[in-house]
C-alpha positions in Angstrom: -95.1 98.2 -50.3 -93.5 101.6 -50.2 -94.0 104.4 -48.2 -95.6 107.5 -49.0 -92.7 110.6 -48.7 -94.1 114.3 -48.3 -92.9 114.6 -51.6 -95.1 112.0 -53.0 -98.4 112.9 -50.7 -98.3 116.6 -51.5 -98.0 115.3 -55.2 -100.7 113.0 -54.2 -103.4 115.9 -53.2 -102.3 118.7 -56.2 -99.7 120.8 -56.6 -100.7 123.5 -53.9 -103.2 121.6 -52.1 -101.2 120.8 -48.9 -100.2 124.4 -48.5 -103.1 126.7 -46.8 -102.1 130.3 -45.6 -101.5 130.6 -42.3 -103.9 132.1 -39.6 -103.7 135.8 -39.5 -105.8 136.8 -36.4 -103.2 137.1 -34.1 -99.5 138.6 -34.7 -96.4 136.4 -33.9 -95.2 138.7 -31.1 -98.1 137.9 -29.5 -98.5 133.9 -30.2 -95.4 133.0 -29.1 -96.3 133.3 -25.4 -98.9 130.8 -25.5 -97.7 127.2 -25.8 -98.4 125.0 -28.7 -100.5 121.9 -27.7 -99.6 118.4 -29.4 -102.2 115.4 -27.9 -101.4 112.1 -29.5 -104.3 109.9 -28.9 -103.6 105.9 -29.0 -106.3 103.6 -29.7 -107.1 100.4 -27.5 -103.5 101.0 -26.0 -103.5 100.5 -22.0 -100.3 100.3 -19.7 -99.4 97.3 -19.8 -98.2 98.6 -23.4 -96.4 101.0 -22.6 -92.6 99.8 -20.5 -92.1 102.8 -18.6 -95.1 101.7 -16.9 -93.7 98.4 -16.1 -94.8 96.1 -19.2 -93.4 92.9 -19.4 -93.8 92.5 -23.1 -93.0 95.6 -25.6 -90.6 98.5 -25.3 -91.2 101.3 -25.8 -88.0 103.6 -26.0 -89.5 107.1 -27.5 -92.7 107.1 -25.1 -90.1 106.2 -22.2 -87.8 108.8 -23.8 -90.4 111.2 -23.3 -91.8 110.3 -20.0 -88.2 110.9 -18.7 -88.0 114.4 -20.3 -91.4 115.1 -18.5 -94.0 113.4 -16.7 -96.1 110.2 -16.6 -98.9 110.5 -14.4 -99.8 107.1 -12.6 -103.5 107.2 -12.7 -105.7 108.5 -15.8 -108.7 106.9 -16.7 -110.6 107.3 -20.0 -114.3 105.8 -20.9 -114.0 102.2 -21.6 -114.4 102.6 -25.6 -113.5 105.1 -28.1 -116.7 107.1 -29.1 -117.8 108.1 -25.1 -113.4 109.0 -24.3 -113.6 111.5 -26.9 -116.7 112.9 -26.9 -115.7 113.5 -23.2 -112.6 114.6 -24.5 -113.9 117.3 -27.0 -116.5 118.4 -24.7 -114.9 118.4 -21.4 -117.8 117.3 -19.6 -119.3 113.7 -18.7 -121.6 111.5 -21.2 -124.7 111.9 -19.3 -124.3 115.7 -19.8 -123.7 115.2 -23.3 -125.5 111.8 -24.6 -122.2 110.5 -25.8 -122.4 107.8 -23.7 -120.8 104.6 -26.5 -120.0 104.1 -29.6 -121.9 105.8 -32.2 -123.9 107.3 -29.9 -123.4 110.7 -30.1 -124.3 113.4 -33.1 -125.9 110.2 -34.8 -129.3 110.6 -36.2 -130.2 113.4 -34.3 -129.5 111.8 -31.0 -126.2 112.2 -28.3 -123.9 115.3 -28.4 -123.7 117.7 -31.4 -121.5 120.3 -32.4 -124.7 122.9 -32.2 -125.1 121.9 -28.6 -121.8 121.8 -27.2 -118.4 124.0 -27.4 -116.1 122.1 -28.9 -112.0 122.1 -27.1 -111.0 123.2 -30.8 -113.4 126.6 -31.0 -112.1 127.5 -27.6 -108.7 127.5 -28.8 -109.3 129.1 -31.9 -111.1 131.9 -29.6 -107.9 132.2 -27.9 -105.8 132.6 -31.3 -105.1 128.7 -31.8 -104.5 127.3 -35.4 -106.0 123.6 -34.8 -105.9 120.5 -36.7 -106.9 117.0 -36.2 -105.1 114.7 -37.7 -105.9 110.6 -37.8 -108.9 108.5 -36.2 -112.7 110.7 -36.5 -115.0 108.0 -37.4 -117.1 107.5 -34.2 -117.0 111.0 -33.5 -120.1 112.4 -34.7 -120.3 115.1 -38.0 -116.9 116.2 -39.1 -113.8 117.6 -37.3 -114.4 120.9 -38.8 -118.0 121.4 -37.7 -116.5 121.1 -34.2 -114.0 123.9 -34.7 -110.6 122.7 -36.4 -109.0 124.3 -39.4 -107.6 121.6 -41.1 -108.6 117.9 -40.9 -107.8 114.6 -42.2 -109.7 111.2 -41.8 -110.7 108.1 -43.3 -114.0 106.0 -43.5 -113.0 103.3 -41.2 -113.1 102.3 -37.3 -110.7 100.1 -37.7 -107.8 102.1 -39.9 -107.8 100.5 -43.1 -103.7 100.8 -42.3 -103.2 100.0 -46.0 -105.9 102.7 -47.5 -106.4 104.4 -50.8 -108.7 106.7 -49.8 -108.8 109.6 -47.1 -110.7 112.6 -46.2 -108.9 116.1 -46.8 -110.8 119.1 -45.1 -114.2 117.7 -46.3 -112.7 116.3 -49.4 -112.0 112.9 -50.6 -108.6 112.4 -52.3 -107.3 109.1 -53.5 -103.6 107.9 -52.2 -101.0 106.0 -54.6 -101.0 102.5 -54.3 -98.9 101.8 -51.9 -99.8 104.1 -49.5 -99.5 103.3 -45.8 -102.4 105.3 -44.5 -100.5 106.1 -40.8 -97.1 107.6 -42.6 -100.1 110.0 -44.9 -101.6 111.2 -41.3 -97.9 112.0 -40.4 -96.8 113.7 -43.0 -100.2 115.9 -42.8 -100.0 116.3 -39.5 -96.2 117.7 -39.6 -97.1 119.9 -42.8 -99.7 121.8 -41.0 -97.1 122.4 -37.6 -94.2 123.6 -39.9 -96.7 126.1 -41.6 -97.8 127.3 -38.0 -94.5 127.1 -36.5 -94.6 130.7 -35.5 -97.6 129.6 -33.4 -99.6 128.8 -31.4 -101.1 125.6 -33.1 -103.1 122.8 -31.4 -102.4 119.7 -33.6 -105.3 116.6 -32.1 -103.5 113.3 -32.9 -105.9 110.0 -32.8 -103.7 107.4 -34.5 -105.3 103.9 -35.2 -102.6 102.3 -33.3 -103.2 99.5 -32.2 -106.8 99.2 -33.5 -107.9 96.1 -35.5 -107.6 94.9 -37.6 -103.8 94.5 -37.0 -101.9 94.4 -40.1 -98.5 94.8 -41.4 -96.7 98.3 -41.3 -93.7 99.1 -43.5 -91.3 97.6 -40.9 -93.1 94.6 -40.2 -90.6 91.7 -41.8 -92.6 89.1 -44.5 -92.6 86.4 -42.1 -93.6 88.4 -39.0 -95.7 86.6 -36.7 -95.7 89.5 -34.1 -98.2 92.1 -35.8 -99.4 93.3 -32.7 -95.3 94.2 -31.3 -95.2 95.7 -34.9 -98.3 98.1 -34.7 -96.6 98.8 -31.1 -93.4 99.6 -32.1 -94.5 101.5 -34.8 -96.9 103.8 -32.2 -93.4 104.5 -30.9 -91.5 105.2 -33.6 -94.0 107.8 -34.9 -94.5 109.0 -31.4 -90.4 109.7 -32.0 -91.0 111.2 -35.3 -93.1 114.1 -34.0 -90.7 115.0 -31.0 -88.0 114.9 -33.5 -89.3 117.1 -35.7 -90.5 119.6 -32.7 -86.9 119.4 -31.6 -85.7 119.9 -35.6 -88.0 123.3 -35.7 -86.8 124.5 -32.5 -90.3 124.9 -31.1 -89.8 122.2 -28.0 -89.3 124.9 -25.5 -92.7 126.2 -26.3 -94.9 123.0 -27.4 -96.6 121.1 -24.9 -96.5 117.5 -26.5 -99.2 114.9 -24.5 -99.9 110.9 -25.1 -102.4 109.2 -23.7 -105.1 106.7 -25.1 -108.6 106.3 -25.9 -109.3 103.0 -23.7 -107.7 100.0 -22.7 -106.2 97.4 -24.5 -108.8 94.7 -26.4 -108.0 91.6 -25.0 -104.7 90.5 -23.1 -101.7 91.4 -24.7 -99.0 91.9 -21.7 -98.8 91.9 -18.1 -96.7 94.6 -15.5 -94.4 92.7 -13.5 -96.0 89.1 -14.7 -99.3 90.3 -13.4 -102.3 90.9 -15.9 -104.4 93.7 -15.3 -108.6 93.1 -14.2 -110.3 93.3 -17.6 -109.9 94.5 -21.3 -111.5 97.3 -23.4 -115.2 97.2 -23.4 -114.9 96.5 -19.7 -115.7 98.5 -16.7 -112.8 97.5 -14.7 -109.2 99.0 -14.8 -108.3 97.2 -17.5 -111.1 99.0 -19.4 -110.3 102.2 -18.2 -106.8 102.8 -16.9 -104.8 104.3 -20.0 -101.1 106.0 -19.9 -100.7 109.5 -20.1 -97.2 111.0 -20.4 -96.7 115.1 -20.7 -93.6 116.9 -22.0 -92.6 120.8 -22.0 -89.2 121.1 -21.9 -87.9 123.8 -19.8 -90.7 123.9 -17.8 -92.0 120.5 -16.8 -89.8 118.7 -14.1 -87.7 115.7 -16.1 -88.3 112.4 -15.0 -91.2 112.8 -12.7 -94.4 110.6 -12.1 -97.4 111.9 -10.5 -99.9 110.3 -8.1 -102.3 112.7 -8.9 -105.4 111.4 -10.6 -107.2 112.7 -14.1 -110.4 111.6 -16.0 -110.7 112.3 -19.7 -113.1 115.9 -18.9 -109.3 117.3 -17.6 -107.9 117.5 -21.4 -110.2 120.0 -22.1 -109.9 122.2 -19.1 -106.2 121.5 -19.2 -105.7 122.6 -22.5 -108.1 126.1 -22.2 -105.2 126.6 -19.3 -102.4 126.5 -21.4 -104.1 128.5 -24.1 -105.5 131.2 -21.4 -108.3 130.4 -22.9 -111.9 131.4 -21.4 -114.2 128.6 -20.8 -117.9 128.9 -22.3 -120.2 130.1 -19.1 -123.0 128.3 -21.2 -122.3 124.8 -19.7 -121.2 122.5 -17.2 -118.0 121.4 -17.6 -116.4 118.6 -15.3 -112.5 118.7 -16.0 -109.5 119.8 -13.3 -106.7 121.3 -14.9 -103.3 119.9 -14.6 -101.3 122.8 -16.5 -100.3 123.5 -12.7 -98.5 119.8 -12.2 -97.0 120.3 -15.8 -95.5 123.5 -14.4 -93.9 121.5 -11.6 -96.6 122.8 -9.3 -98.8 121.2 -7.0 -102.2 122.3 -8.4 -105.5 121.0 -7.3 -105.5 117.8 -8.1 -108.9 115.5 -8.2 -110.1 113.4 -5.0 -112.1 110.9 -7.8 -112.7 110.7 -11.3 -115.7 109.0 -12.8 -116.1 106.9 -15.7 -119.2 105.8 -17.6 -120.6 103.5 -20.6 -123.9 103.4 -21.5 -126.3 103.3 -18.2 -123.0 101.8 -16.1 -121.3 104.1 -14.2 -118.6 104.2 -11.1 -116.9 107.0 -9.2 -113.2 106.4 -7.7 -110.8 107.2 -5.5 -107.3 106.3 -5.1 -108.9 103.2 -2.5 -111.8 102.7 -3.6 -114.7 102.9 -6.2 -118.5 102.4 -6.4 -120.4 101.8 -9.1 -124.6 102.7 -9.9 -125.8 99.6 -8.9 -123.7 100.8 -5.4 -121.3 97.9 -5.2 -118.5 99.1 -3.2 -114.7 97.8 -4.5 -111.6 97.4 -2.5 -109.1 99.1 -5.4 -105.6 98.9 -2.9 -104.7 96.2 -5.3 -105.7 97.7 -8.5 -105.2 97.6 -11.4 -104.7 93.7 -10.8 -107.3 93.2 -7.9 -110.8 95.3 -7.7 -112.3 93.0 -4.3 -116.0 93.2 -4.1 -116.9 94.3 -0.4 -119.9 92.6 1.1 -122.9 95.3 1.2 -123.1 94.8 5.1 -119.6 94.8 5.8 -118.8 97.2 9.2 -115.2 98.0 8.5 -115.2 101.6 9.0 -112.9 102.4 6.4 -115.2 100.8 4.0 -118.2 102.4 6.0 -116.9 105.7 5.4 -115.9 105.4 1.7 -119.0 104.2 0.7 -120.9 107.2 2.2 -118.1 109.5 0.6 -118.2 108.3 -3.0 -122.4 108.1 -3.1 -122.5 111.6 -1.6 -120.4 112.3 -5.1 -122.5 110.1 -7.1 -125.8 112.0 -5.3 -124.1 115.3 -6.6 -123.6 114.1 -10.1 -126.8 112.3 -10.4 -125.9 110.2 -13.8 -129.3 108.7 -13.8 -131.1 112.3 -14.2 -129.3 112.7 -17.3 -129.0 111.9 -20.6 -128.9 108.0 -20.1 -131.8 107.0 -22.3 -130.5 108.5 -25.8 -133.6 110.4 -27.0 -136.2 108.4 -28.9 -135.0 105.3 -26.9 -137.3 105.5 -24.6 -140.7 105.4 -26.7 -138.9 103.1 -29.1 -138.4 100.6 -25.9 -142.1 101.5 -24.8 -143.6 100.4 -28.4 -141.8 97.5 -28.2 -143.1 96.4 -24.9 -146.8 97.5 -26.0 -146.3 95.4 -29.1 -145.2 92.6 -26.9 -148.2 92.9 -24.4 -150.6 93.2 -27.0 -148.7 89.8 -29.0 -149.1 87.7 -25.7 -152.8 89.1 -25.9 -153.3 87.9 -28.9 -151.5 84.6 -28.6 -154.3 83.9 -25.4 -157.0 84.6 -27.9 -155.8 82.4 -30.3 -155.6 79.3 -28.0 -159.1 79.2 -26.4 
């Protein structure tokens, strides 16, 4: 199968169709002090995935290329599947604020978080003079990208990718691909048209690439015979990864473009180890194999090369993050969770988080660097992790344990998940009917047998 050049996609759309006028709200004197803002989201990519974080089994040059022109920040956790991470993501505040608390949850039959209700990261940039585009992965996202504040948008109908698709979504629009399409070089392409037409800035371009979402399938460098589709989808992540630095770098905008990678959850199932250890758990999970995703940040000229920071960030950061490049002013409507790390990527010290938190569903846990504890208050020995979370025993009298415990619940007591939007609305009548029609059936089944 071929691949699909610019030529052949903008052919592909209409003569015309690929080429919007550029925003005029703001003049380029003026747009060229705030940063552009590239975030490439992986999907079900952890760090055993990634080498420069130690794993055994892939390399990955361009991401380790780009951690050493920036830096790679040790600890950043993400919910532990894709609809709740961005949702927390886009809103920049935590799923039992919003409702988006798992897949297809949220903006779905009237229930979870919706565009109406919250302010999306993409309307607060365009308030601050941001052209903004998403580009790839939208499906469990609820409504479309552009009723939650970007310009330009393309999508497809599928979870999954449909790597080998024939039709996408333009801005609302379906459009058929030729033939041979491959469905992730059509999301480049689009995505790189809309930065050169905004290259005198400032653009946020939002990045969710399938990779390496199932189904795994072939990509245009995959060999006939390969039997490593998986090290394929990889190294493919990589190489496109490479492709938008390098065409950054060929524009000339590098010194002013804030280029971010991180992803969406962990990896589904085993599929490496760091130094011949395997990480506690898999996507889907509530352990660090769930949760703990890479994220790697580049500004050259102004973030430190080659650094790696301790410092810890939940998903609600991007959003607060990302308003602090932009000088952007944060709606005073809502409550918003994230910490900012513009300082770190400034090569300052900042304020960095004591905890993050993580949720799915009606589980929930709060961590520290040590430690963590979850809502059903079981307390986890994490100086091991992300290889060893060690249950300690509820009565244990270490006072290091003592102490954390009454630390991390004073957090949880602060946050107070369970007074939130757990239940999605209409859940909890729906379970009530159901356990009236089950009384009133065992009634009935009594009556029947005398």
């Amino acid at each position: 199968m071929g691949k699909v050049t610019r030529r052949s996609f903008v052919g592909a759309m209409g003569a015309g169709a690929a080429v919007l006028s550029a925003p005029r709200w703001l003049p380029a004197a003026a747009t060229s002090k705030k940063p552009n803002i590239i975030f490439i989201l992986s999907d079900d990519y952890g760090i055993e995935g990634v080498s420069c974080y130690g794993g055994d089994r892939f390399k990955t040059p361009n991401l380790d290329k780009l951690a050493g022109q920036g830096v790679r920040f040790d600890i950043c956790h993400s919910a532990p599947l894709c609809g709740p991470t961005r949702c927390e993501f886009i809103t920049g505040r935590y799923a039992f604020r919003t409702g988006g608390l798992t897949n297809g949850s949220w903006g779905a039959a009237g229930k979870g978080a919706k565009s109406s209700d919250e302010v999306g990261i993409a309307k607060t940039l365009k308030q601050a003079g941001y052209a903004t585009c998403s580009a790839g992965k939208w499906r469990q996202v609820g409504e479309t990208p552009g009723d939650w504040g970007f310009d330009e948008w393309i999508t497809d109908p599928s979870a999954g990718g449909w790597y080998w698709q024939t039709t996408c979504t333009r801005n609302g629009q379906p459009f058929d691909l030729p033939k041979d399409a491959y469905y992730e070089d059509v999301v480049f392409d689009f995505a790189m048209d809309f930065v050169r037409r905004h290259r005198e800035g400032p653009f946020f371009l939002y990045y969710p690439t399938h990779f390496v979402h199932g189904p795994i399938q072939r990509t245009p460098d995959s060999k006939p015979d390969s039997t490593e589709l998986y090290a394929d989808n990889v190294a493919y992540l990589d190489k496109t990864v490479g492709k938008v630095v390098a065409e950054i770098d060929r524009l000339g905008l590098r010194e002013n473009t804030v280029i971010i990678f991180s992803g969406d959850n962990g990896t589904a199932g085993k599929s490496g180890a760091i130094g011949g250890r395997e990480i506690n758990g898999a996507k889907g999970s509530m352990w660090e194999g769930g949760t703990r995703v890479p994220l790697i940040a580049s500004w050259r000229g102004t973030t430190p090369e080659g650094t790696i920071s301790k410092d810890m960030v939940d998903f609600s950061d991007f959003y607060a993050t990302f308003a602090d490049l932009a000088s952007a002013k944060m709606p005073d409507t809502l409550t918003f969770d994230g910490r900012s790390f513009a300082p770190q990527l400034r090569g300052q010290k900042g304020n960095p988080r004591q905890w993050i938190y993580v949720q799915l569903g009606v589980n929930w846990y709060v961590k520290e660097r040590g430690w963590k504890l979850n809502q059903k208050g079981e307390l986890y020995d994490m100086k091991d992790a992300p290889f060893v979370e060690s249950l300690v025993p509820a009565d244990a009298q270490d006072a290091e344990a003592v102490t954390a415990r009454k630390r991390l619940q004073a957090v949880l007591d602060q946050l107070n998940p369970a007074g939130g939007k757990v239940v999605q609305p209409g859940e909890q009548k729906a379970k009530a009917a159901k356990k009236g029609a089950k009384k009133e059936g065992k009634k009935a089944g009594k009556k029947a047998n005398k």
